[in-house]
Every structure is written in structure tokens, then in C-alpha cells.
C-alpha positions in Angstrom: 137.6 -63.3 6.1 134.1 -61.4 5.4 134.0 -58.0 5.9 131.6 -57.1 9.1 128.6 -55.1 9.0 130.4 -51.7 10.3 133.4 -52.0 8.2 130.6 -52.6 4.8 129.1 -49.8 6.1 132.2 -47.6 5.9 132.6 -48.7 2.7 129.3 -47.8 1.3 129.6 -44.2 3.0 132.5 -43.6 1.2 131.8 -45.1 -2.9 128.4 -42.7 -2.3 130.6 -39.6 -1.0 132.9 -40.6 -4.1 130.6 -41.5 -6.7 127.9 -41.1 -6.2 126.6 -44.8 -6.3 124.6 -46.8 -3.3 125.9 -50.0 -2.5 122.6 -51.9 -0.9 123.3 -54.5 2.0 122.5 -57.3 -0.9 125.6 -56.7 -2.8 127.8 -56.8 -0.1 129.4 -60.4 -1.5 129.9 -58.3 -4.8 132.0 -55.6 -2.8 134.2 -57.9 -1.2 134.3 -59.8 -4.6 135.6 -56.7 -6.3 137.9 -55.6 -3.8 139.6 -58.9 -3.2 141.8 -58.5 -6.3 142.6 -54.9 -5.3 144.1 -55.7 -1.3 145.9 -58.7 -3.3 147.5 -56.3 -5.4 148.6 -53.9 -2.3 149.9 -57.1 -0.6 147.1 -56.7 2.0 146.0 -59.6 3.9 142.1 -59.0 3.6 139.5 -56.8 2.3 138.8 -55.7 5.9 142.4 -54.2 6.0 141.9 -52.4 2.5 138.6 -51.1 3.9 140.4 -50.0 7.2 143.3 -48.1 5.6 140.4 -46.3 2.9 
């Protein structure tokens, strides 16, 4: 399931707090890309999930 608009923007707020790094709306496939492997891993059922327990 894609991640919706609120939750990518949740998720850009916090990698800039964190890193420093701005995620632009374009590279919103990449996020989801990247974190897939990660809420696999934590037996999560979806990116949105790993973004909602961030």
C-alpha cells in the first residue's frame, strides 16, 4: 500500500529534524522503496505502519 501524502510528510519532517536531509515530494517512490525492507525486517505489515510507529 503507498504511503499517503500526510504520513510522507511526517516522514520528511522527521529525516530533516534527524539529518539534516530534505526529501522532495519526487522521491517519495524512493522513500517507500527504502523503507520497505526495513518494516519487513520489524515484521510490519506496511511502510505506513513503520512511518506511524516513527
Amino acid at each position: 500500500m503507498p504511503v499517503s501524502s500526510s504520513e510522507f510528510l511526517y516522514a520528511q519532517e522527521l529525516v530533516v529534524s534527524r539529518s539534516g536531509v530534505i526529501l522532495a515530494e519526487r522521491e517519495k517512490y524512493l522513500a517507500e522503496a527504502r523503507l520497505a525492507p526495513l518494516a519487513r525486517l520489524k515484521n510490519l505489515s506496511s511502510v505506513s505502519e513503520l512511518i506511524a510507529k516513527a
